[in-house]
TIVODO-899627 format. One record per residue (C-alpha): residue number from 1; y, x, z. Coordinates in pm, 1 decimal. Layout:
<atoms>
   pos         yy         xx         zz
   NUM          Y          X          Z
...
</atoms>
This chain:
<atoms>
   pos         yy         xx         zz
     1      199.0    -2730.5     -459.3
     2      460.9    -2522.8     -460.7
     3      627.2    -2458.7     -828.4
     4      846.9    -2114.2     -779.3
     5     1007.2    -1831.5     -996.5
     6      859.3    -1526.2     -895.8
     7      969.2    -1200.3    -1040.5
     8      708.6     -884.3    -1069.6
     9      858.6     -549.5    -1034.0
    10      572.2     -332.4    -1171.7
    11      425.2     -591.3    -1417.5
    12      341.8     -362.7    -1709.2
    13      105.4     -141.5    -1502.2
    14     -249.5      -58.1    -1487.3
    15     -253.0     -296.1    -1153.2
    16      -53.1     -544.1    -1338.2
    17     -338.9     -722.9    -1524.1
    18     -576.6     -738.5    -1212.3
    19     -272.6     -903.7    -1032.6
    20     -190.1    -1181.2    -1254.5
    21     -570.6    -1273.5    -1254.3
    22     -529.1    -1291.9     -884.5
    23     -184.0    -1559.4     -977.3
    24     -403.6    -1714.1    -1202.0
    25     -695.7    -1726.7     -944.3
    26     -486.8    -1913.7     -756.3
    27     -297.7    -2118.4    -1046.2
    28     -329.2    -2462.7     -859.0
    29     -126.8    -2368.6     -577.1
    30      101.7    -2269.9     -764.1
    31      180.8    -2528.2    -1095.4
    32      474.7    -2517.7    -1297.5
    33      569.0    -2148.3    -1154.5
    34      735.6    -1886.6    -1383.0
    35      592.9    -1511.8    -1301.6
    36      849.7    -1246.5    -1455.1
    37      725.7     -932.2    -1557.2
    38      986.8     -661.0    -1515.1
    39      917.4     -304.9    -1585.1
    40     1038.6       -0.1    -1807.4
    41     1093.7       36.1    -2122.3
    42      803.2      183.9    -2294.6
    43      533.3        2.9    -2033.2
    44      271.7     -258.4    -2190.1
    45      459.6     -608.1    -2052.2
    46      374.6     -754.0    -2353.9
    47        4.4     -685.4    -2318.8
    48       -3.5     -785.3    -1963.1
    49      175.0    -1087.6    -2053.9
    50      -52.0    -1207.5    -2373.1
    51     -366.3    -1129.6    -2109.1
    52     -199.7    -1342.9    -1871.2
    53      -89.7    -1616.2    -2064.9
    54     -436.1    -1670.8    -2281.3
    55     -628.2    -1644.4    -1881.3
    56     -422.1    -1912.2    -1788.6
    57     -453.2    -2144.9    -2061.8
    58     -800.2    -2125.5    -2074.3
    59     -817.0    -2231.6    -1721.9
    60     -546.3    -2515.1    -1785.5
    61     -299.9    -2386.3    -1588.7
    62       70.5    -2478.8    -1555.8
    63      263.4    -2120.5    -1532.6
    64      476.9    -1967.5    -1747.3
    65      486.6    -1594.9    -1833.3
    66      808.5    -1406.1    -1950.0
    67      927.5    -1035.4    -1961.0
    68     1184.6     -811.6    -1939.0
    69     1315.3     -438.9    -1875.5
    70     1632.1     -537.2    -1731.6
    71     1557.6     -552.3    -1329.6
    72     1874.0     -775.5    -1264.1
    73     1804.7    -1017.2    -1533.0
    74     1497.4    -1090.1    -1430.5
    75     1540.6    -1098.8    -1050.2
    76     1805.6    -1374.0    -1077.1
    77     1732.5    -1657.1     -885.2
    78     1407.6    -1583.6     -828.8
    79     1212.6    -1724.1     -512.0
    80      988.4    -1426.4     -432.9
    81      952.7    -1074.1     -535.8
    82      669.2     -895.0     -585.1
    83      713.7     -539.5     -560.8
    84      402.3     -265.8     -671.4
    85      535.9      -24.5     -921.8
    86      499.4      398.1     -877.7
    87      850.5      599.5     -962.9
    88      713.3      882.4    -1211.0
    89      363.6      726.6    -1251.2
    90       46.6      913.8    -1170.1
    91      191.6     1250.5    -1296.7
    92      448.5     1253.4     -975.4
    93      137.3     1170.3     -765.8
    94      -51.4     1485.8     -938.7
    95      262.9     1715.7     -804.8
    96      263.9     1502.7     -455.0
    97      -95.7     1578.0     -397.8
    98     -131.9     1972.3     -557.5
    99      206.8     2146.4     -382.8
   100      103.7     2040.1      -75.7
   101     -211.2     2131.3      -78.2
   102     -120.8     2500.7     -203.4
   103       43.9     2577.5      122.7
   104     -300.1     2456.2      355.5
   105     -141.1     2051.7      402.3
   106     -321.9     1767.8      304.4
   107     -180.1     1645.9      -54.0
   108     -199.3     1199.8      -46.9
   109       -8.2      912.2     -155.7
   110      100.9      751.4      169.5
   111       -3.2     1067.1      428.8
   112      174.5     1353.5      484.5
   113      425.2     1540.0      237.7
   114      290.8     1357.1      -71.2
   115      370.9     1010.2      140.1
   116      672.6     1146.5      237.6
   117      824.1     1179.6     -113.9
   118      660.5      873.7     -258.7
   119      854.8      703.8        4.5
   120     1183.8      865.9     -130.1
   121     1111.3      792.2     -486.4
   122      998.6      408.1     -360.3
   123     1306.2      364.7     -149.6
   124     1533.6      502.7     -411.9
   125     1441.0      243.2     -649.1
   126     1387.9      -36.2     -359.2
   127     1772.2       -9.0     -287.3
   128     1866.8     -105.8     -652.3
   129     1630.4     -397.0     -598.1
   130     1770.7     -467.3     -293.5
   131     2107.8     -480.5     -434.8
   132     1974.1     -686.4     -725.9
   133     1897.1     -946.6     -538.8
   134     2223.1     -988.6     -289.1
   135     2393.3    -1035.5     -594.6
   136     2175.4    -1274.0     -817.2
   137     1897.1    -1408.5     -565.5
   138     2002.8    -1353.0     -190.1
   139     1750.4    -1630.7      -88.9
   140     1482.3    -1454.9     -229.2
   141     1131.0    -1299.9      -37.0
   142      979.5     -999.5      -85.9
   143      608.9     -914.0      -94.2
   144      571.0     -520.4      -83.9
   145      262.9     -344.0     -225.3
   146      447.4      -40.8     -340.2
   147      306.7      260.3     -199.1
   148      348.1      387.0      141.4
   149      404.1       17.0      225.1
   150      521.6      100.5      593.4
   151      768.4      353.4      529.6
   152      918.0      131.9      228.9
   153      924.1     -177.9      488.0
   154     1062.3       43.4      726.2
   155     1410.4      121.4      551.7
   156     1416.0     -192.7      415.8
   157     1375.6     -387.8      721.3
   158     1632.9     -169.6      872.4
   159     1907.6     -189.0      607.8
   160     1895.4     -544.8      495.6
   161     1908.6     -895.4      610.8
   162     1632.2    -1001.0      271.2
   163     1316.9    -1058.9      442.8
   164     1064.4     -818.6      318.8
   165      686.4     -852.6      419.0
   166      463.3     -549.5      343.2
   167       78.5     -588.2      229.6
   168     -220.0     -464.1      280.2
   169     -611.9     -505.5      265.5
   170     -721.1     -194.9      445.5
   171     -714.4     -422.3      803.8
   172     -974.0     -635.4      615.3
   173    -1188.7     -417.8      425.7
   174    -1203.4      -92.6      588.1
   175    -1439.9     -229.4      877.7
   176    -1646.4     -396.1      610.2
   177    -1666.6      -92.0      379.6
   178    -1820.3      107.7      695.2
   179    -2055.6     -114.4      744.8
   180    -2112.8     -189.3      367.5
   181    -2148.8      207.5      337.7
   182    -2447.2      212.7      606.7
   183    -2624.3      -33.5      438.4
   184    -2506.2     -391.2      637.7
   185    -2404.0     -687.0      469.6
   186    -2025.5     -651.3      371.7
   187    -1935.1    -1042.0      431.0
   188    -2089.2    -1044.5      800.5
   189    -1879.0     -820.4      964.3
   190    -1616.2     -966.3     1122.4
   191    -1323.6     -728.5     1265.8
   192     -917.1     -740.3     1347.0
   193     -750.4     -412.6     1313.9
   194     -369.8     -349.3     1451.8
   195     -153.7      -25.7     1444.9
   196       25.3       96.8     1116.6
   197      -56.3       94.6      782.9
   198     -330.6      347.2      704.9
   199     -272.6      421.8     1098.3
   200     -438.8       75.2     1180.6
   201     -759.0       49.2     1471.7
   202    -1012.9     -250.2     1528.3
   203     -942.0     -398.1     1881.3
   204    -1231.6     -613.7     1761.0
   205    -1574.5     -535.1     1531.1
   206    -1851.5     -733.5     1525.7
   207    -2222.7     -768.7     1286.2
   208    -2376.4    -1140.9     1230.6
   209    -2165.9    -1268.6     1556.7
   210    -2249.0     -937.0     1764.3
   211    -2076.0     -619.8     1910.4
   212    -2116.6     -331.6     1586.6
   213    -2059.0      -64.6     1814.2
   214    -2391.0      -23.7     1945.4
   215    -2489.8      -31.3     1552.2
   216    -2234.6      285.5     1465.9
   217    -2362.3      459.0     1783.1
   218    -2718.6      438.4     1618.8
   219    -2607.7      537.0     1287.5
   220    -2447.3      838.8     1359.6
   221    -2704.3     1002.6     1592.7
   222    -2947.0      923.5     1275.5
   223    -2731.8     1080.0     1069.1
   224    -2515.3     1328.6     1203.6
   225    -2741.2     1643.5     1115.9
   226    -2855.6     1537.4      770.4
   227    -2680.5     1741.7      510.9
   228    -2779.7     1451.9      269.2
   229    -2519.7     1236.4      410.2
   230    -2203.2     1128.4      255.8
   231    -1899.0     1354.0      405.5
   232    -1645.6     1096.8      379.9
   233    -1907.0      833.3      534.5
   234    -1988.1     1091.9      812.8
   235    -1620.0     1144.7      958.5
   236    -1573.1      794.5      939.1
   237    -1844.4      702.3     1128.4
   238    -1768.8     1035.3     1399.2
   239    -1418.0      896.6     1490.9
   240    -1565.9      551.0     1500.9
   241    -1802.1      678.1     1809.0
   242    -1601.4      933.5     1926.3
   243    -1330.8      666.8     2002.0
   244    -1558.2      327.2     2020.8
   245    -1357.9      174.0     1740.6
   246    -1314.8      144.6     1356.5
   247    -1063.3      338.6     1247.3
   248     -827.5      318.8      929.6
   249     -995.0      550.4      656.8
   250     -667.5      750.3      685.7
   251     -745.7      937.2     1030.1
   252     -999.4     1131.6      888.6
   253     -675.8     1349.5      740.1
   254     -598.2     1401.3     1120.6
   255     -890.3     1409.9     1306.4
   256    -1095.7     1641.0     1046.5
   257     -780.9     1772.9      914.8
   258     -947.6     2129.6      823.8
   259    -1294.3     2005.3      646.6
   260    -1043.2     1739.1      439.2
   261     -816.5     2037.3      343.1
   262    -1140.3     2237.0      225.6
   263    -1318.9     1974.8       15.5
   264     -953.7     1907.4     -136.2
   265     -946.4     2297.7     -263.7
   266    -1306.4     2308.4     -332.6
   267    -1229.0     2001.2     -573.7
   268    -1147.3     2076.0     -945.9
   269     -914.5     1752.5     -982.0
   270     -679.2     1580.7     -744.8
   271     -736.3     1189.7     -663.2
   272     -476.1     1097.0     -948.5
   273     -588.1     1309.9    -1200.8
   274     -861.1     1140.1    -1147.9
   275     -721.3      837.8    -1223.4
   276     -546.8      952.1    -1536.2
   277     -839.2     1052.9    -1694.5
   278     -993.9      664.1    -1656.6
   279     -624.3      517.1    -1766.8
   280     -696.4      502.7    -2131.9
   281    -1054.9      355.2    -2069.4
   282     -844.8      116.1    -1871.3
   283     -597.0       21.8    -2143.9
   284     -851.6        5.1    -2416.2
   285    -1067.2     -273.5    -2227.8
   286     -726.9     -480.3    -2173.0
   287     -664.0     -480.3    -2531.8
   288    -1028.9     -575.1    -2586.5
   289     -976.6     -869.1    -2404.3
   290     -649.6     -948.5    -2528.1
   291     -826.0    -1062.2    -2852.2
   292    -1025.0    -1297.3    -2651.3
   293     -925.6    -1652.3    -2591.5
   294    -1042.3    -1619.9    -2296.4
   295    -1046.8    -1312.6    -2160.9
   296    -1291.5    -1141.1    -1882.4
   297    -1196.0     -850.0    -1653.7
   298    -1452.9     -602.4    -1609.6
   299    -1427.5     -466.9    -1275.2
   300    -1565.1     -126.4    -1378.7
   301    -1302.6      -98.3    -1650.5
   302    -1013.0     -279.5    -1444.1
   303     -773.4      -66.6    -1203.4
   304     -813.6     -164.0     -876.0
   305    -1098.0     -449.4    -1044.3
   306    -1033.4     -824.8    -1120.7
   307     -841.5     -946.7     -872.0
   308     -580.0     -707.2     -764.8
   309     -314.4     -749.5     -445.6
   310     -484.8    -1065.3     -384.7
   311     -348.3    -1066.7      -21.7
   312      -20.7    -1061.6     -139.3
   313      -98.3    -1387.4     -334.2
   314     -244.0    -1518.7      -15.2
   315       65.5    -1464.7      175.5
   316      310.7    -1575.4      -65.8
   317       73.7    -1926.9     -126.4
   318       71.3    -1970.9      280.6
   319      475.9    -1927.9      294.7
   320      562.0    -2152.6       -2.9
   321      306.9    -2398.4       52.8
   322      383.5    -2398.6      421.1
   323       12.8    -2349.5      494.0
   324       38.8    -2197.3      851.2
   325     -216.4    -1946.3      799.6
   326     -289.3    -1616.1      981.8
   327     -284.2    -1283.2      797.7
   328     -264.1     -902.9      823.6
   329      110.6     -838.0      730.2
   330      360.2     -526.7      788.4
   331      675.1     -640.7      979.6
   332      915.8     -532.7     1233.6
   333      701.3     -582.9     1572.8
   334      970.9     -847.4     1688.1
   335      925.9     -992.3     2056.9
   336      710.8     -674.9     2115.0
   337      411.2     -816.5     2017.7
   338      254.6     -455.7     1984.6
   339      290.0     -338.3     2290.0
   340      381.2       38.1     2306.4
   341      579.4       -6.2     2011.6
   342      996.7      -52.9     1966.1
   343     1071.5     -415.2     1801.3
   344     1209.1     -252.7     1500.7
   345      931.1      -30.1     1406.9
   346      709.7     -215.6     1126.5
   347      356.5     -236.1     1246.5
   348       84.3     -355.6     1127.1
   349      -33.0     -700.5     1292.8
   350     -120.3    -1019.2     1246.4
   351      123.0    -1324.3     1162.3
   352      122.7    -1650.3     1140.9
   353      288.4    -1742.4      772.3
   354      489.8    -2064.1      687.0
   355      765.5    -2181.3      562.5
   356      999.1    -2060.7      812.0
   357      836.9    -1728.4      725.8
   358      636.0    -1475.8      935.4
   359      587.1    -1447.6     1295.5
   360      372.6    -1131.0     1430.6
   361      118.5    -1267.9     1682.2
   362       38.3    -1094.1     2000.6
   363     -202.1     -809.9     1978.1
   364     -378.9     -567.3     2255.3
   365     -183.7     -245.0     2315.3
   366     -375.8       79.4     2126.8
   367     -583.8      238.0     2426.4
   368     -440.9      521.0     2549.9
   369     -687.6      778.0     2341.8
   370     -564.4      688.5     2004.5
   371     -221.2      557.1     2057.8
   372      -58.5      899.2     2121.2
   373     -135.8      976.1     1759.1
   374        3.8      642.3     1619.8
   375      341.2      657.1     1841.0
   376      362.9      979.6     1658.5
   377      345.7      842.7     1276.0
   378      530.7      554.8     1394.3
   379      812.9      806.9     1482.5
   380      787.0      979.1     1179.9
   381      802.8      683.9      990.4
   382     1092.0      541.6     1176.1
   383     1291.9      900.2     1048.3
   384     1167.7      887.5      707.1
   385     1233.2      523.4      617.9
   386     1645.0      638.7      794.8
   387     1617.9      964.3      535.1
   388     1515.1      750.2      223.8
   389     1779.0      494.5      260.0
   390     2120.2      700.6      397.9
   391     2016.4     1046.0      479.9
   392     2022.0     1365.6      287.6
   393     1798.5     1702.2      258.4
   394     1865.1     1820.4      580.9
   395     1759.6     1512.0      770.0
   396     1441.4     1503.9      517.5
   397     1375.9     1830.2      599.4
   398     1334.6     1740.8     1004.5
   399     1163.5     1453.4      918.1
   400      880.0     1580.2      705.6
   401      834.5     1846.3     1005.4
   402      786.3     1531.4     1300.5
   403      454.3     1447.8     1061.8
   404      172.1     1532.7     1253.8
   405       25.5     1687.6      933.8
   406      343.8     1925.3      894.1
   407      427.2     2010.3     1247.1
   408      609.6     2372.8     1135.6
   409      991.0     2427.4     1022.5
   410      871.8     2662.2      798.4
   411      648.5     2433.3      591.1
   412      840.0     2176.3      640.0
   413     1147.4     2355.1      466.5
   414      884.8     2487.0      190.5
   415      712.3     2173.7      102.6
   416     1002.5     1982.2       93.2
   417     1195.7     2258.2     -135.9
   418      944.3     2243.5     -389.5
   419      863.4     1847.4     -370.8
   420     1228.9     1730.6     -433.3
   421     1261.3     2038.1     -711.5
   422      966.2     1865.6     -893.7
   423     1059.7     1543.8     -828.8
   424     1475.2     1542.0     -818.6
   425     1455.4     1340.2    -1173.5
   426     1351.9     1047.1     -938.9
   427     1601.7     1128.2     -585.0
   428     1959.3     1076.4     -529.5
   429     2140.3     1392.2     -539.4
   430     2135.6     1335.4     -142.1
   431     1806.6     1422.1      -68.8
   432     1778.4     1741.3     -294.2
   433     1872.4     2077.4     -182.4
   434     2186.2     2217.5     -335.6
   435     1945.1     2523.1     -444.4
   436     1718.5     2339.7     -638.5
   437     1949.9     2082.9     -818.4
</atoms>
C-alpha cells in the first residue's frame, strides 16, 4: 500500500473532520502516510488534528497527522494535494447568494453569479497553490473539491502543466437520491451520468437490473397535481420525463428558473445562512468527541456527515495504489471522448485511474434536446475559468453575461459591480472595477 505525504488545503474546516474519517476509513491503503493540515490562522487544525489522530489510533492505523498555517511549508514535497477550502467562509456565500437574488437571478454556490465569484475567490487562491507547488513539490497531484469544481479545473487545467483532477459525487448520488426520494431502494439503482459538473445527464438509469424510466413516467403522472408533493422532488422528476433522463439537481435553476427564483424570495434565510446557524452545533459535537478515545461522528451533527469527499479518497487510493479503477472525475475531455465537446473543456466523465494517472473513457454524445444548454455552460465556463486566472473586470463582466442565468449586459454589469465591491477583500485588484476599489 501506498505510504504518501499528502497535504490538505482546507483542513481546519467544518468538512475537515468528516474527511479525515474518510482517510482513516481507508487507513490500510494507505500506511505510514503523513496527511498535512494547512489552513488559516484562527481555524480549528488542532481540533481536527487531535480528532484525527485519536480515530486513527483506535483503529491501529499507521498515519501521521501534522499542521500548519503556512501553505508553502506544508505543500513541500508533498505527493498529492487535496484542495476543499471556501475564500471568506459561509459569510461570502451569504453575499453570493442574497445580491443576486435582489436583482430577479438565482443566488448559488457553483450556478450563476454566486458561482461565478466563488470561482474568482477559488482561483485567486488556487494560483498561489499552484505556484506553491512548482516551487517546492512540482511532482505533486491535485484532487479538487473546492467549490465550483469545473470552473476551478478549468483555469487550472488551462494554465498549468500540475495535473489537477476535480471531484464529485453528484454523478453517483443524484440518480439514487431521485429514486431514494420516491420511495425505491437507494443502493439498487444503478446509473452513469456525463456532461459537466452540476450540468451532468444519465445516458444510463436503471431499478433492480431494469430500465427506471418507465418508473419516473409513473411517478410523475401520480404526482404531478398533488399540492402535497415535495417542490424540489416535483421539478426533478418533470425534467426527468420531460427529457427521458436523470438530470443533475442543478437544471432545475434553468429549466424552472422562475418558481426557483420565487421560493428563494419567499424564503426567510439563504442556503448558507442556513448553514451558519448549525456551525456551532457542528463544532460543539467535534469537541465532544475530541474527549473520546475513540471518537464517533454523528452524521446529524457532522457537516456533510461521517465520511466526507470520500470519492476523492477513492481516486487518490486507485492512482497511488495503481488500482486501475473506473470513476466519475472532472478533466479536460482529451481525445474527444465527449463528443460535442472541445478537448480542453473539463467535462465531467468517466476515467480509468492508475498510476500513470487519469484517462477519460468514451461516453455517448448529450442528445440533441439537452446538449444545447450544456454547450452553453461549458462556454461560459471556458470564459470564466480565462477571467479568474489572467483577465480583469471587463472580461468578467462579458463573462458573467454568456451565463444562461444572466443573459443581459445590464445585469451582468450590476451583479458583477456589487459582487466584486463585497467581495474585493478576496480578488486581485484585476478583477474589481476601478469604481468600487
Amino acid at each position: 500500500m501506498a505510504a504518501i505525504r499528502m497535504a490538505y488545503v482546507g483542513g481546519g474546516s467544518t468538512r475537515a473532520v468528516g474527511t479525515v474519517a474518510s482517510f482513516i476509513h481507508q487507513g490500510d491503503d494507505f500506511a505510514g502516510s503523513e496527511i498535512v493540515l494547512i489552513d488559516l490562522p484562527g481555524s480549528r487544525l488542532d481540533l481536527v488534528k487531535t480528532l484525527a489522530e485519536k480515530m486513527a489510533k483506535a483503529r491501529g492505523l499507521d498515519m501521521t497527522f501534522t499542521t500548519t498555517t503556512d501553505r508553502r511549508a506544508g505543500l513541500a514535497g508533498v505527493d498529492a494535494v487535496l484542495s476543499s477550502f471556501r475564500p471568506g467562509g459561509f459569510e461570502a456565500r451569504v453575499l453570493d447568494e442574497q445580491i443576486p437574488l435582489k436583482h430577479g437571478v438565482i443566488g448559488q454556490e457553483t450556478q450563476g453569479p454566486g458561482g461565478f465569484f466563488m470561482a474568482m475567490r477559488s482561483v485567486n487562491v488556487m494560483m498561489g497553490v499552484e505556484a506553491d507547488l512548482a516551487a517546492v513539490a512540482p511532482n505533486a497531484k491535485v484532487f479538487n473539491y473546492t467549490n465550483p469544481v469545473n470552473l476551478v479545473a478549468q483555469a487550472w487545467t488551462t494554465h498549468s502543466d500540475i495535473p489537477l483532477v476535480a471531484l464529485c459525487e453528484g454523478p453517483i448520488v443524484y440518480p439514487r437520491e431521485l429514486m431514494r426520494d420516491l420511495g425505491y431502494v437507494y443502493d439498487d439503482v444503478d446509473a452513469k451520468m456525463v456532461g459537466l459538473n452540476h450540468a451532468s445527464w444519465a445516458f444510463e438509469q436503471s431499478y433492480q437490473g431494469e430500465d427506471a424510466m418507465p418508473i419516473l413516467r409513473r411517478e410523475w403522472e401520480a404526482r404531478k397535481d398533488d399540492p402535497s408533493q415535495d417542490a424540489d422532488l416535483l421539478r426533478r422528476l418533470r425534467i426527468a420525463t420531460t427529457f427521458d433522463a436523470i438530470p443533475s439537481h442543478y437544471f432545475q435553476y434553468y429549466y424552472c428558473e422562475d418558481e426557483v427564483v420565487a421560493e428563494l424570495r419567499a424564503k426567510g434565510t439563504t442556503r448558507a445562512q442556513d448553514i451558519l446557524s448549525w456551525t456551532p452545533g457542528y463544532w460543539e459535537h467535534y469537541e465532544e468527541q475530541a474527549q473520546s478515545d475513540d471518537p464517533q461522528l454523528d452524521p446529524d451533527r457532522s457537516r456533510g456527515g461521517i465520511h466526507e469527499l470520500e470519492l476523492a479518497i477513492d481516486v487518490m487510493d486507485a492512482v497511488f495504489n495503481d488500482k486501475n479503477e473506473i470513476h466519475p472525475v472532472n478533466v479536460p475531455n482529451k481525445g474527444g471522448m465527449l463528443p460535442g465537446f472541445a478537448e480542453d473543456i473539463v467535462v465531467e466523465i468517466y476515467g480509468r485511474c492508475n498510476k500513470d494517472w487519469i484517462d477519460p473513457l468514451p461516453a455517448p454524445p448529450l442528445s440533441r434536446d439537452v446538449r444545447g444548454l450544456v454547450e452553453a455552460l461549458a462556454e461560459y465556463q471556458a470564459l470564466a475559468g480565462k477571467v479568474a486566472w489572467e483577465g480583469d473586470w471587463k472580461a468578467g463582466i462579458r463573462a458573467l453575461a454568456a451565463n444562461p442565468l444572466v443573459r443581459t449586459i445590464e445585469k451582468a454589469e450590476t451583479i458583477y459591480t456589487e459582487l466584486a465591491a463585497a467581495h474585493r477583500a478576496h480578488l486581485p485588484e484585476r478583477l474589481v472595477p476601478p469604481s468600487v476599489r
